[in-house]
C-alpha distance (Angstrom), angle and dihedral (degrees) to the residues before:
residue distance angle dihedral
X1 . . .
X2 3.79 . .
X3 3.47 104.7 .
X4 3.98 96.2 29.3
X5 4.28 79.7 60.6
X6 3.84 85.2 43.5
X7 4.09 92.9 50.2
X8 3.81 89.7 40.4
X9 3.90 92.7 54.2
X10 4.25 90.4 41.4
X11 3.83 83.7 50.1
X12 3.69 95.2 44.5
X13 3.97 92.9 49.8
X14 3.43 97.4 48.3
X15 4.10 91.9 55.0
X16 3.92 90.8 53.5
X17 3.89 89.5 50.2
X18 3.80 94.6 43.8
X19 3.53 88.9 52.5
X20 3.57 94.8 45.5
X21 3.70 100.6 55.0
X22 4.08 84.1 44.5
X23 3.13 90.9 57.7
X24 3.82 102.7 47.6
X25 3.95 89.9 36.9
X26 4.22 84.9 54.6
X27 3.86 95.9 47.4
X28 3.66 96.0 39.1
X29 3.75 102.9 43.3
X30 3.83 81.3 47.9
X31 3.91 96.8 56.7
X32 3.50 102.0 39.6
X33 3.92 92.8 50.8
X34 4.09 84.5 51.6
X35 3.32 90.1 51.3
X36 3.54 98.8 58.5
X37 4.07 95.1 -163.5
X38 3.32 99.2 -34.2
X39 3.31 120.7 102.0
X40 3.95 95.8 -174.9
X41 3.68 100.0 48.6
X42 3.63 119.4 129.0
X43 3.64 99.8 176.0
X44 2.73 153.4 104.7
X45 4.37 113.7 31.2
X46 2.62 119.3 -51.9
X47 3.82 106.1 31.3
X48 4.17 118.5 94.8
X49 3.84 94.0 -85.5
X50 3.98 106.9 47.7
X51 4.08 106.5 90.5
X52 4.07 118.9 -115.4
X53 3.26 106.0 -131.0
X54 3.81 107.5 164.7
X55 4.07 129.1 47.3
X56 3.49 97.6 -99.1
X57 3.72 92.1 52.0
X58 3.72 87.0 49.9
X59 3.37 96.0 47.6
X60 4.04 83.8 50.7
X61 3.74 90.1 56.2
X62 4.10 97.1 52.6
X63 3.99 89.8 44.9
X64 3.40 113.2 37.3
X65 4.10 118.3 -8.6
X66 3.32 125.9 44.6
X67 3.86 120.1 -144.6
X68 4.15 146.0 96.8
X69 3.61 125.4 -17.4
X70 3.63 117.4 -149.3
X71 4.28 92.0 -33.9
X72 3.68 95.8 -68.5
X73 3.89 106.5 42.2
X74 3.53 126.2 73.4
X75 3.82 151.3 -167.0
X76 3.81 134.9 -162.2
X77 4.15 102.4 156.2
X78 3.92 100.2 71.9
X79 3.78 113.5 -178.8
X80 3.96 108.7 -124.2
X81 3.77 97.0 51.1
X82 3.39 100.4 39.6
X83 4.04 88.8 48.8
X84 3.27 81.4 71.2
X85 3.68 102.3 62.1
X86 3.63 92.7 48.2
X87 3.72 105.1 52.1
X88 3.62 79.4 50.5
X89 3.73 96.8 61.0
X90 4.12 91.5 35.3
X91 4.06 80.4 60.9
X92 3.46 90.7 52.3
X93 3.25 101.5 49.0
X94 3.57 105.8 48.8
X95 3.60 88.1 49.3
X96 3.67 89.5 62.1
X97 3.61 96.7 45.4
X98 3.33 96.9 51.7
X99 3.78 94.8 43.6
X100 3.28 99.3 41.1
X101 4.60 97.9 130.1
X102 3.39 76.6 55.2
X103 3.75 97.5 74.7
X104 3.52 103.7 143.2
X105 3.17 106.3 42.7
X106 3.73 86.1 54.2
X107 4.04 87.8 60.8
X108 3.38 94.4 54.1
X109 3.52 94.0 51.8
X110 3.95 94.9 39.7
X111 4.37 86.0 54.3
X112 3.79 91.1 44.8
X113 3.61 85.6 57.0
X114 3.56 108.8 41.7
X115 4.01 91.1 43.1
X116 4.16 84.4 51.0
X117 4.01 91.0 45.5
X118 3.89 89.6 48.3
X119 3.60 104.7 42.0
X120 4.26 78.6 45.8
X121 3.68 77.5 54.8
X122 3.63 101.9 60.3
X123 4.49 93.8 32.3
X124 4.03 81.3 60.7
X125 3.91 100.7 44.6
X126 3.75 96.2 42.5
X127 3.48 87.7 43.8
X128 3.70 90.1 57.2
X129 3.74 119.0 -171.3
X130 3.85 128.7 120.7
X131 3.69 91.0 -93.5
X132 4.17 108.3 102.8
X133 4.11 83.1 -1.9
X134 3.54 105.1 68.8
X135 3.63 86.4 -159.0
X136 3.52 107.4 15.3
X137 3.35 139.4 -135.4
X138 3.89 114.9 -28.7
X139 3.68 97.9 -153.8
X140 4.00 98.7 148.2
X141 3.92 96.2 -151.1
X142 3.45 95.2 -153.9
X143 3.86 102.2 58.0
X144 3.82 102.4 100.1
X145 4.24 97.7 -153.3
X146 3.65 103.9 94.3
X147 3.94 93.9 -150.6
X148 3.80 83.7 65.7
X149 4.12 85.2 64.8
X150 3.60 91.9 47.6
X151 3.76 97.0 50.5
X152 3.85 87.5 42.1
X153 3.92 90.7 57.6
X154 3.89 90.5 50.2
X155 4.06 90.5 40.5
X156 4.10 87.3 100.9
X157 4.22 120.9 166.4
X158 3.36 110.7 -93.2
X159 3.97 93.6 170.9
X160 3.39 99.5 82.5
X161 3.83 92.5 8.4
X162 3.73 104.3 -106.2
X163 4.28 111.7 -142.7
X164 3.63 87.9 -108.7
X165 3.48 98.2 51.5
X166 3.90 90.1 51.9
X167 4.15 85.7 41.7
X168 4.31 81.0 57.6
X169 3.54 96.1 37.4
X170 3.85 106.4 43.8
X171 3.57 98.4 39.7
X172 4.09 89.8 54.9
X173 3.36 86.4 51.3
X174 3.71 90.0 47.7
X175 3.80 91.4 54.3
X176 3.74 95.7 45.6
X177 3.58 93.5 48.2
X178 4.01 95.1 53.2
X179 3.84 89.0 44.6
X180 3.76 94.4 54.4
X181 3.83 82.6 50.9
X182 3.82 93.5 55.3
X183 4.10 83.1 51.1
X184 3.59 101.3 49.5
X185 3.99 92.2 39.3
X186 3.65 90.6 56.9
X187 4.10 110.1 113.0
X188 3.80 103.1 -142.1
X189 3.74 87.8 -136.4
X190 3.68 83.5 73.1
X191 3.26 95.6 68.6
X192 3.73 102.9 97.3
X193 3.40 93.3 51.7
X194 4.27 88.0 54.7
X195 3.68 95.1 45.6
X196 4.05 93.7 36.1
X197 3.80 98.2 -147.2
X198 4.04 123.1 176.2
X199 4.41 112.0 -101.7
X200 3.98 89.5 -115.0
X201 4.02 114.5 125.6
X202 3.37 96.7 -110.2
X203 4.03 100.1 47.2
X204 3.71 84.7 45.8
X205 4.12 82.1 54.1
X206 3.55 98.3 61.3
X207 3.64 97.3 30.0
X208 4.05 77.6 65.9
X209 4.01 93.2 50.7
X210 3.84 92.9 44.8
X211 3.63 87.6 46.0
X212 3.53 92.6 52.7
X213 3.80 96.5 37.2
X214 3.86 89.6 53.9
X215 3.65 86.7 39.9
X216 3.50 100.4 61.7
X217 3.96 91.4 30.9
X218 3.86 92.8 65.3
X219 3.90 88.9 44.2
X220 3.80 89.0 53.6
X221 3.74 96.7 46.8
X222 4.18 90.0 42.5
X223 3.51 87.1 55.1
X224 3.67 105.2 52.8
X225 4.01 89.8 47.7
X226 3.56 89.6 51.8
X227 3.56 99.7 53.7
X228 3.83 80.8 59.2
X229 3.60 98.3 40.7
X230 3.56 93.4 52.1
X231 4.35 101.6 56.7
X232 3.76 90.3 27.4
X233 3.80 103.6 157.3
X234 3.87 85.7 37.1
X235 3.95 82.2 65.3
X236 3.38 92.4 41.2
X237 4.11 96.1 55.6
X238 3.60 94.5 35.0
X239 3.95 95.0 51.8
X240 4.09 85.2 60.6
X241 3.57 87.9 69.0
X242 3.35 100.3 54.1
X243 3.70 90.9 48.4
X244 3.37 88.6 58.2
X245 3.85 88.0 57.4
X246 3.36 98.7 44.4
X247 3.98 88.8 45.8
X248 4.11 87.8 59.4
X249 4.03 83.9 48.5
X250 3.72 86.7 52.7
X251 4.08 85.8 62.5
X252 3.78 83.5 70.7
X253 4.17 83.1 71.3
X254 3.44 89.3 48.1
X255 3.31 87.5 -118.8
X256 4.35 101.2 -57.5
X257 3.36 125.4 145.8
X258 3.62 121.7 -97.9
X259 3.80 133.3 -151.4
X260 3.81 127.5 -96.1
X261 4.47 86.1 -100.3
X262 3.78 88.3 59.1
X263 4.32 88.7 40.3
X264 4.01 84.3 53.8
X265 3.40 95.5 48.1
X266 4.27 97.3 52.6
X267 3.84 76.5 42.9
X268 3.88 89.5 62.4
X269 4.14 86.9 34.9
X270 4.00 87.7 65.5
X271 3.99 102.4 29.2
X272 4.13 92.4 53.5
X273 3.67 109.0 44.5
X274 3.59 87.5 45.6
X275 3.68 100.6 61.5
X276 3.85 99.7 68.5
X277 4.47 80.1 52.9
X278 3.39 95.6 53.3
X279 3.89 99.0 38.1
X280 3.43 91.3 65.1
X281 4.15 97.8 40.0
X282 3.56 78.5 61.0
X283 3.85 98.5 58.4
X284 3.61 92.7 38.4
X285 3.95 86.2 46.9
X286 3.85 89.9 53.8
X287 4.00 93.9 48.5
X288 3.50 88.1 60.3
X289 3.61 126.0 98.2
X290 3.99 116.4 -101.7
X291 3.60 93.9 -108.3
X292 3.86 96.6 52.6
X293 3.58 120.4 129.3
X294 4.01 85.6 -141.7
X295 3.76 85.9 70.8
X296 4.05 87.5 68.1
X297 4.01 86.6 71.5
């Protein structure tokens, strides 16, 4: 049963991966053949700014090629490329649940990766080019503020997702995810030993308060991510809605620009009311059966 489980896993793996370099190798080889040279072209059909005005070139636009839909509709989450991206998180995830006593090994592995997908990362943007870039990298040589060059480097194609802006992305996520592993792995009785305190009454004292304040910090913090975590595309559909709230607020500006203070603060204005939603999708979520539809959300 052990190694049929072990085949079945290999076998499962290397389906998500095949489809996940099919998928980027069809979207990619796609776009940079439409684009002929030039990365910033948005015309003619089928590229991002021609309008789809017919079925088929609708149908285009949800599969393969993101762009308008007839001049006031419009897609960004095309099928094919974002495929891609999911099968590669489905991998992932089943490898960690079913490996899960097998913790550290699975950190190793998870910063092997994400220091291989961001140093791939950098090789690929400095390298420039259209290949792995889709539209390569924006780096305006004649603005004369260097912070402009930096921000161009990390200004990667998220619509479709270019390979370096799942490179960027992924291996983040790959480093946050082991890190919060370290954290929630740590034994609190450990925490002499981290904070290297003297055996006297009174060290031992506040080693117990920091202990405990650190303690209950990390459970705090854990907790509020999970609630998250847990109904993510709930989040994800609900948050639209208050965007479109705060976007009719934004009328009130008449429309301006504000400053990254103000962007913050809408930031906290859709992250904060929504936690209360999405704590109890996730209960609800949970009380359903296995094969509920709910648990899609």
């Amino acid at each position: 049963r052990r190694v049929h489980g072990r085949v079945g896993t290999m076998v499962t793996h290397s389906i998500c991966w095949i489809i996940t370099f099919a998928m980027f190798l069809i979207s990619n080889s796609v776009l940079i053949s439409l684009q002929k040279g030039d990365p910033s072209a948005l015309n003619p059909w089928p590229l991002s700014g021609a309008n789809a005005d017919s079925f088929w070139k609708v149908i285009l636009r949800f599969l393969l090629i993101p762009g308008y839909l007839f001049t006031k509709g419009l897609t960004t989450y095309p099928l094919i490329p974002w495929l891609g991206v999911t099968t590669m998180g489905c991998s992932a995830g089943f490898f960690i649940n079913k490996n899960a006593v097998k913790i550290t090994i699975q950190r190793k592995h998870h910063t092997a990766l994400a220091i291989g997908l961001l140093v791939s990362f950098i090789i690929f943007r400095a390298w420039g080019g259209v290949v792995g870039n889709l539209r390569g990298p924006a780096r305006h040589e004649t603005m004369q503020v260097p912070i402009n060059s930096v921000m161009a480097f990390f200004n990667v194609t998220k619509y479709p997702p270019s390979p370096t802006y799942t490179m960027l992305t992924i291996g983040i996520d790959l480093l946050v995810m082991t890190l919060f592993s370290y954290a929630s792995s740590t034994p609190n009785n450990q925490s002499d030993d981290i904070l290297n305190l003297n055996d006297d009454r009174s060290s031992t004292s506040f080693s117990s308060n920091i202990k405990r304040t650190l303690s209950k910090t990390q459970n705090i913090i854990c907790g509020i991510l999970l609630v998250y975590g847990r109904a993510p595309l709930f989040f994800y559909v609900a948050h639209f809605l208050q965007l479109a709230l705060i976007g009719v607020l934004r009328l009130a500006f008449h429309g301006k620009r504000v400053g990254f203070a103000i962007t913050f603060l809408l930031w906290l204005c859709v992250v904060v009311p929504l936690y209360f939603p999405t704590k109890w999708y996730g209960k609800f979520k949970n009380n359903t059966s296995p094969e509920s539809l709910w648990r899609l959300l």
